[in-house]
C-alpha positions as CSV (number, residue, x, y, z in Angstrom):
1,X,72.1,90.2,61.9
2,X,71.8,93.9,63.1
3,X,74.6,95.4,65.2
4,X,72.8,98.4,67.2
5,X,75.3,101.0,69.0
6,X,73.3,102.7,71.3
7,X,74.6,106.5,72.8
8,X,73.5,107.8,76.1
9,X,74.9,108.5,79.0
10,X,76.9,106.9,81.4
11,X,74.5,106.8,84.2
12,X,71.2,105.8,82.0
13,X,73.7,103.0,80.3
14,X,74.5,101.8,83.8
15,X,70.6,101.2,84.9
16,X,69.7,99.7,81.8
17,X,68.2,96.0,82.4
18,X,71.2,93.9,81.8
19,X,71.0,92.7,77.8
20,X,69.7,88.6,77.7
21,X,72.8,86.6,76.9
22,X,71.9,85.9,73.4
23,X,71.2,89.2,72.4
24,X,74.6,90.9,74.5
25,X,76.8,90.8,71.0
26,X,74.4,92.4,68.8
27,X,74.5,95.4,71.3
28,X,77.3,98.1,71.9
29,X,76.6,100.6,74.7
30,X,78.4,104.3,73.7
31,X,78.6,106.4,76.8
32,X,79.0,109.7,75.9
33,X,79.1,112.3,79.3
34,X,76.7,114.6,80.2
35,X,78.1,118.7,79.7
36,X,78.1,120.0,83.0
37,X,75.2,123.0,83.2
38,X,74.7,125.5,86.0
39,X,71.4,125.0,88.1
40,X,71.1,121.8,86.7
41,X,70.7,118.9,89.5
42,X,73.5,116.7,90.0
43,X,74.1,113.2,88.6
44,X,70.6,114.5,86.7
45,X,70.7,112.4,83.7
46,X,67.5,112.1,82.2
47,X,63.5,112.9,83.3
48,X,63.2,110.9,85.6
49,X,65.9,113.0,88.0
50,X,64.4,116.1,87.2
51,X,61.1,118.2,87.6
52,X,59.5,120.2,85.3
53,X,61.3,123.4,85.8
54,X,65.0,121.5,84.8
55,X,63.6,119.4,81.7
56,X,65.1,122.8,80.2
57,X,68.1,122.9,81.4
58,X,68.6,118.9,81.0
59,X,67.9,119.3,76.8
60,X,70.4,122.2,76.7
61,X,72.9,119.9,78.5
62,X,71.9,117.0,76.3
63,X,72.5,119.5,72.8
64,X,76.1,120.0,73.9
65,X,76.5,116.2,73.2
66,X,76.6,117.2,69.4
67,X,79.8,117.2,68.8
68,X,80.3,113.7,70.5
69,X,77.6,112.2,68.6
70,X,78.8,113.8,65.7
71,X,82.2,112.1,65.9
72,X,81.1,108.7,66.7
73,X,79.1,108.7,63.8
74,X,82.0,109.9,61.3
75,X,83.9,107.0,62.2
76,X,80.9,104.6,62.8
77,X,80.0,103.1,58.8
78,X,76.3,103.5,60.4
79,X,73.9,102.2,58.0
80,X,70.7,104.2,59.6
81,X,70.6,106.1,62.7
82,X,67.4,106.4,65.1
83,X,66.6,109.3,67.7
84,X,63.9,111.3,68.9
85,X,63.3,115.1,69.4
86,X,65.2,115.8,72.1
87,X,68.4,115.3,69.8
88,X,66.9,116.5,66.7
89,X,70.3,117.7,66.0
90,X,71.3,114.1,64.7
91,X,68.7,114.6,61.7
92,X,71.5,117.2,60.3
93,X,74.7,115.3,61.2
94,X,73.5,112.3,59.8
95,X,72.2,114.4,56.5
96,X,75.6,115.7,56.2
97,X,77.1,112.1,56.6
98,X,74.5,110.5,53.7
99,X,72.8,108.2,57.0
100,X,69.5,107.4,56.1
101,X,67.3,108.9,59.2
102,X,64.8,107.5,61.2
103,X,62.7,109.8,64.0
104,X,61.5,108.0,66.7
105,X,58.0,109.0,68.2
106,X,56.9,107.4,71.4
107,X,53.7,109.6,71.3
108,X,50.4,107.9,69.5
109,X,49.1,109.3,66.5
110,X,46.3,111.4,67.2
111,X,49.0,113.9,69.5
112,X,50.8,114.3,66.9
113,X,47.9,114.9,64.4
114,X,46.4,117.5,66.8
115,X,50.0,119.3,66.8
116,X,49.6,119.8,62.5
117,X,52.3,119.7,59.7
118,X,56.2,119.8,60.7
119,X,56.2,123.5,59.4
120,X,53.3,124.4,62.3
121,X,55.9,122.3,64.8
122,X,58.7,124.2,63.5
123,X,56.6,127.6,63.9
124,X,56.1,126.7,67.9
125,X,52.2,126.1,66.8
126,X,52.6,130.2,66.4
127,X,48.9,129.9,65.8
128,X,47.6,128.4,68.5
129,X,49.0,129.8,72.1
130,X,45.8,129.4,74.7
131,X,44.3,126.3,76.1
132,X,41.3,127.3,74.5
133,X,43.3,126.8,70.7
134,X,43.4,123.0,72.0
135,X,39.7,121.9,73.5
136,X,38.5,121.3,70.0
137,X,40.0,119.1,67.1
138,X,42.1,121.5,64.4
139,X,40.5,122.3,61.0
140,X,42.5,119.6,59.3
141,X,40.9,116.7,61.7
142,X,38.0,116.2,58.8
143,X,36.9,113.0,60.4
144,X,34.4,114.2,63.1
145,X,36.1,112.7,65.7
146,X,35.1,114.4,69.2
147,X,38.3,113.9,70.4
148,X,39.8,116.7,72.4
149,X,41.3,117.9,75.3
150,X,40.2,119.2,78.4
151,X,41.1,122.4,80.2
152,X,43.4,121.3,82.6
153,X,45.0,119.6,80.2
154,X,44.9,121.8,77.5
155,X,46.7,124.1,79.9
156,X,49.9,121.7,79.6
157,X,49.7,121.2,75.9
158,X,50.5,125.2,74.8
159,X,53.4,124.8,76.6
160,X,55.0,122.4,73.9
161,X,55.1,125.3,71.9
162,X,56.7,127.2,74.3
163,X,60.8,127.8,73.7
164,X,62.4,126.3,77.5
165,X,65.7,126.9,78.9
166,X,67.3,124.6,76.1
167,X,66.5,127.9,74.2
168,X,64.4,125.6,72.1
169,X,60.9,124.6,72.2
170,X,59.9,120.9,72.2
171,X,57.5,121.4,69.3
172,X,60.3,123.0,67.1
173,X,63.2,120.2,68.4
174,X,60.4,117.7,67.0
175,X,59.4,119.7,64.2
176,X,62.9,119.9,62.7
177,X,63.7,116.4,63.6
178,X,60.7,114.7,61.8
179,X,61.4,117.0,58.8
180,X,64.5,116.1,58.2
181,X,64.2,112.3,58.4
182,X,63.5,109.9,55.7
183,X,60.2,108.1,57.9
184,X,58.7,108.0,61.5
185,X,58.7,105.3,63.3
186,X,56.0,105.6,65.6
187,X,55.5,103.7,68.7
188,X,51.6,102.7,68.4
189,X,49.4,100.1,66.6
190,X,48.0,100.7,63.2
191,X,44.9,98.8,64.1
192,X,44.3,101.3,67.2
193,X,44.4,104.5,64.9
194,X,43.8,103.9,61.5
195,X,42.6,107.0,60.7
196,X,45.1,109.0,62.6
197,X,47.8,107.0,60.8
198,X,46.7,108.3,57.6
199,X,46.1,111.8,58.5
200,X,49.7,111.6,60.2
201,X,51.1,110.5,56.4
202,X,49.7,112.9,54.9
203,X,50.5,115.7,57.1
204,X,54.0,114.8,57.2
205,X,53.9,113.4,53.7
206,X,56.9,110.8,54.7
207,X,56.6,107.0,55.8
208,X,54.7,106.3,59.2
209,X,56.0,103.3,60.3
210,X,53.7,101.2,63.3
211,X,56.0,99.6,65.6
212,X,53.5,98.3,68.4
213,X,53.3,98.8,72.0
214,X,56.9,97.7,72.7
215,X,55.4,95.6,75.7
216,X,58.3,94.4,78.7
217,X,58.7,90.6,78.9
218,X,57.7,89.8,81.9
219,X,61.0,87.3,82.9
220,X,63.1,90.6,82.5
221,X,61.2,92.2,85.3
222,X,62.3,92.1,88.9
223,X,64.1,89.1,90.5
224,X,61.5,87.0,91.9
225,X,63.7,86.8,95.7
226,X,64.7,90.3,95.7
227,X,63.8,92.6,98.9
228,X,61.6,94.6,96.6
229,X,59.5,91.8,95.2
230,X,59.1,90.2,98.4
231,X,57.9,92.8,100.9
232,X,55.4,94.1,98.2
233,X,54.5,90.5,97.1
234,X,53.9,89.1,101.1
235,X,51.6,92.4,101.2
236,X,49.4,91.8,98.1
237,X,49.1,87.7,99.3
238,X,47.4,89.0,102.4
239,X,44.6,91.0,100.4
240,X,41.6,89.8,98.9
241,X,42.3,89.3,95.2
242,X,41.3,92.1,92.6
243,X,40.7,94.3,95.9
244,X,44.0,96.5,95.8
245,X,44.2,99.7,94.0
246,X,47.4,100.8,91.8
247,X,48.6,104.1,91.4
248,X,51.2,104.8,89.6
249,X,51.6,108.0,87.8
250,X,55.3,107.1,85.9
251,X,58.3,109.5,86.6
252,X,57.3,111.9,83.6
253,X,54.1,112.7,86.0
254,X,54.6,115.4,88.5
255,X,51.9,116.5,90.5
256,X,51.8,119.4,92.2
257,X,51.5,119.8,96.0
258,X,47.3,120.3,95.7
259,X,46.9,117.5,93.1
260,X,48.7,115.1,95.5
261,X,47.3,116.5,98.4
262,X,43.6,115.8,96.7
263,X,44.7,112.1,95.3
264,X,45.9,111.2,99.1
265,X,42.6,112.7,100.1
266,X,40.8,110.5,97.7
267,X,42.3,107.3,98.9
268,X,41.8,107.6,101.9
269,X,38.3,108.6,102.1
270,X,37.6,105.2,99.6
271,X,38.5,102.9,102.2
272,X,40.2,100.9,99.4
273,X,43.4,98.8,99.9
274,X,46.0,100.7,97.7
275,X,49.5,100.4,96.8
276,X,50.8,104.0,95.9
277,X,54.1,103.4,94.0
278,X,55.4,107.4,94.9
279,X,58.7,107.8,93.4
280,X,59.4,111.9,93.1
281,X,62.4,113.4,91.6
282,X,65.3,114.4,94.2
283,X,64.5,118.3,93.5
284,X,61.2,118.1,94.5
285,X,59.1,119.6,97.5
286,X,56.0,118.1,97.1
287,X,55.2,115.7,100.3
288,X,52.3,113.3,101.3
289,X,50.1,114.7,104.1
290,X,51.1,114.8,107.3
291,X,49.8,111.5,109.2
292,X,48.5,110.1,105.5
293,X,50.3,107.0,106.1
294,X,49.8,106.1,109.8
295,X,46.2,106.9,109.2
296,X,46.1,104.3,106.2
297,X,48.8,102.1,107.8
298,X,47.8,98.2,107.2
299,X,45.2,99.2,104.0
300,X,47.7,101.4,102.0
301,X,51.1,101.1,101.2
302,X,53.3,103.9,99.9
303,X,56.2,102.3,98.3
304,X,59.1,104.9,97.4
305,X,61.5,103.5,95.4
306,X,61.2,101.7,92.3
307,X,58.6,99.4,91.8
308,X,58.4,95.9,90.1
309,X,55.4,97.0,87.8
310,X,55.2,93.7,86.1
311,X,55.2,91.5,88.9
312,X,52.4,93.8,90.7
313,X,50.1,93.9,87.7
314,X,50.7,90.1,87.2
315,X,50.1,89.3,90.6
């Protein structure tokens, strides 16, 4: 079978779900450390640690890696090597070393359809700098599709094209990592986006290769008797069933102190039983309202750590 070495750091290794017995020798776990970088947060690791304004700063520690990675792969007989645009440096080491490359994309088709050919990624999407550039499909979307963004979320898009702290953009990091591997793996459902797919082939003119929705099993979840599951579990029992509202933006989500401020607002003018899962990088200011949860005490519940996802949806 396949023996997968996988390279990150010590501190994302270490909260990794623990690997299922039968699987535990196919796996090899290659902790390589973090460069320390100034401004930088401590014990920051990945993007869930940091906001926004140190993503930079966290890529340009994760580029002085390189020469780690390169070594282990020297002496590693790899047969193929997988990463993603953050270390689209790998695409070259591994060219250098003959290791057939794979980039890794965990965004869906039509994002990476509306960003255009490698070359436009490597250009920083030179052509198109304003939110406005974005509320309407590119030219080379022929299929009529209304898709599109809005403005407030156009607003976020330019800035992929934009170079960070890293000194790189994350439009050129992808751009050079997709061009120099031999297929994208792409973390979507052909069925979903057929005709996204095919524009993607084309624009890239490599291999698009569907990999699904990589769903969680749901017995690798949270312990059914741990403190977590229980005090959020012995909450839901007492509610009427299909009554409760989830939010849960993810840690790549960080909303500013109005948008929380307004979401807060929202749930508590609905009168809705909610569970808030509000889990904020240490860096951030951002707060809840002042008396937000006393006033919604009993009907709300603002649960700041991590959250067993799985066993709440499944509940």
């Amino acid at each position: 079978g396949h023996r997968i070495s996988f390279i990150s750091t010590p501190r994302n290794i270490h909260r990794l779900p623990k690997t299922p017995p039968h699987l535990a020798s196919s796996f090899i776990f290659v902790e390589i450390p973090l460069p320390k970088i100034q401004g930088l947060p401590e014990n920051a690791e990945s993007t869930m640690d940091v906001g926004p304004e140190d993503q930079g700063l966290l890529k340009k520690a994760y580029d002085g890696m390189e020469d780690d990675v390169a070594g282990f792969l020297r002496n590693s007989c790899a047969d193929a090597v997988i990463y993603d645009f953050a270390g689209f440096w790998i695409s070259s080491i591994a060219m250098d070393l003959g290791i057939p490359r794979f980039f890794f994309c965990i965004f869906p088709p039509w994002f990476m359809d509306f960003c255009g050919t490698t070359g436009d990624l490597i250009d920083e999407l030179k052509d198109r700098k304003s939110p406005e550039d974005f509320m309407s499909p590119p030219k080379w979307v022929t299929s009529g599709t209304k898709v599109a963004y809005k403005y407030y979320e156009a607003k976020l898009i330019v800035g992929v094209g934009e170079k960070n702290a890293s000194g790189f953009s994350d439009a050129y990091r992808g751009g050079i990592g997709i061009s120099q591997s031999d297929a994208v793996i792409i973390r979507h459902c052909h069925e979903f986006e057929t005709e996204w797919f095919s524009l993607l082939a084309d624009l890239y003119q490599k291999e698009i290769i569907p990999l699904g929705q990589l769903p969680p099993h749901f017995q690798e979840t949270e312990n059914p008797s741990s403190d977590n599951w229980v005090s959020i579990k012995e909450w839901l029992d007492s509610k009427t069933k299909g009554s409760v509202l989830y939010i849960a933006l993810g840690s790549e989500a960080t909303p500013n102190q109005d948008q929380l401020t307004e979401l807060a607002h929202g749930l508590e003018l609905s009168q809705l039983p909610f569970l808030w899962a509000f889990r904020k990088p240490a860096t951030s200011t951002v707060k809840l309202p002042d008396g937000f949860e006393k006033r919604t005490e009993g009907r709300g519940m603002v649960w700041k750590e991590w959250v067993p996802q799985l066993n709440i949806l499944g509940h």
